[in-house]
Structures are given as C-alpha cells and as structure tokens.
Phi, psi and omega in degrees: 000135202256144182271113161292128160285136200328318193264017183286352173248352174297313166330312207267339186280339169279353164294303168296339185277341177290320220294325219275322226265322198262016171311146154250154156009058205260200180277006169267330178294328188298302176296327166286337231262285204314317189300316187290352176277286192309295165337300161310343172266309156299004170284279199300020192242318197300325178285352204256010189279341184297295152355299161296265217340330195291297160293343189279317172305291194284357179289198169255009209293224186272318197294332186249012184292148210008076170242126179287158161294310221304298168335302168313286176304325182294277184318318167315281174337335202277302189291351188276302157295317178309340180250005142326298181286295188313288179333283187317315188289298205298340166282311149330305162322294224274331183308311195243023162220023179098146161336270208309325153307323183282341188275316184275324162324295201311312193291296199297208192039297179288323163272348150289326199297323175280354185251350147287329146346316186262002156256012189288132171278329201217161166277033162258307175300310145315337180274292195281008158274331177306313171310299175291314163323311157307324168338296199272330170295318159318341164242027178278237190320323166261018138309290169277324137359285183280289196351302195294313162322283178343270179299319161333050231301135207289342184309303194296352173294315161319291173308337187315299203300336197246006134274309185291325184245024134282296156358275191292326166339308193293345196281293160338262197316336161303343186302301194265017170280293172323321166256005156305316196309301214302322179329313182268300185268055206267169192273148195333058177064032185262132158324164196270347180288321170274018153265330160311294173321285200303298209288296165337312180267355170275000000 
C-alpha cells in the first residue's frame, strides 16, 4: 500500500499555478477582465454618490427640506463604514469559501441593495441602505484584485492591474456627468441621483 506523501497536494497546487502562470491570454481571461472593470467602475461611481448625495440633501431643492446635518452626515458616513465591515467580513468569506463565490455574493448584493437605495422615503432608510450597499461595495476592489491574481497568467498581471486601477478611477468622476444625464433622461420618474443608483444596481 503506497503512503501519500504530506507535500503531495502542496506539490500539486504549485504544479497548477505554474500550468496556470505559462497559459497565454485567452478569451475567458479578456471576459473576466472586462467584468472585473465594470464592476470597478461601479464601485468608484456608488462611493463617489456620497458627494451628490451630500449636495442634493443639504441644497435647496424638496429632497432637502427639513433635512438635519446630523442626518445628512449619517447618510455620507454610511457607506464608508458599510464598507469597512464588507472589506473585513466578505474577506474572510472568500478565504473560506473560495474567490469566485465570494466575488458573485459581493456583485449580486451590491445590486440589490442599490436599486433598493433608489427607493428610500426617509434618511434613516437611505443611511441603512447606504450601509448595506457599502457593506458589499467594500470588499470590491480587493476582491477583484486578488481574483484576477489568481486566474491571470503572471506575464500579464501587472499590466492587468494598473488597467483596473486606471480604469475604476473613471467610475468616480462619472457620477455627477450621470445624474446630470439622469435630470432629463431619468428611470421610471426617478430623480436623477435615484436613477444613478437604480442604473448601478441594474
């Protein structure tokens, strides 16, 4: 009876990471690529909605009317700790349930949570969606990060990366182009910041 030896599955996951490593480029690497930009784009575009949000509450238009700072700041504030917490937990997750799973929770999450977002009635409600959105937004980039490590071939990872983190740069600066659009063109009679949202999670 032949005994396996102890390093016989370290061996074997460093056999596939090379097999993996001297692949070249195909066309499921292109399609992840691209998922992983879009994602990275809505990422920088949901955190960068704290801005609108910050002005559309605190203006003068309906949306602000008796609106407190404490309240105001409560909504800012929100996605940024939800994503604090996300980053931590959803990381742990991936640890112990694989990347790719933890990477379709994160999306699918993040998109219920915004197209629920775009229907908030009160800033209580808007702050604990903002929280949960973040939650799942928050673990996003070093999510999709390592994933891509992961599945890459290494000539190509560098470059992979320093495109993904040009790339979500663009997500950001979208925001107030998008709920400008959204002013005119808007989502089922939605204002143009909730129609960003509702477009985000769609």
């Amino acid at each position: 009876m032949q005994i396996p030896h102890k390093n016989s599955s370290a061996l074997n996951n460093s056999w596939v990471s090379e097999q993996m490593d001297n692949l070249p480029l195909t066309r499921l690497h292109f399609t992840l690529i691209v998922i992983v930009i879009l994602a990275l784009l809505f990422d920088g575009l949901e955190l960068s909605m704290s801005n609108i949000l910050s002005m559309v509450l605190s203006g003068d238009s309906g949306e602000a009317r008796g609106r407190s700072h404490t309240g105001i700041g409560m909504v800012v504030g929100a996605a940024f700790i939800g994503g604090a917490l996300g980053a931590t937990l959803l990381g742990r997750f991936s640890d112990a349930r694989g990347r790719r799973q933890a990477c379709l929770v994160m999306m699918a999450g993040f998109g219920i949570a915004s197209c629920i977002t775009a229907f908030s009635q009160s800033l209580e409600q808007l702050a604990a969606m903002r929280l949960l959105s973040g939650f799942f937004l928050g673990a996003a980039p070093p999510l999709l990060n390592v994933y891509l490590v992961d599945v890459i071939p290494a000539a190509n990872r560098g470059r992979v990366i320093m495109i993904l983190v040009m790339v979500s740069s663009f997500g950001a600066s979208a925001s107030p182009l998008l709920t400008h659009w959204f002013n005119d063109h808007n989502l089922l009679g939605l204002d143009g910041w909730r129609s960003v949202l509702l477009f985000g999670g769609i």
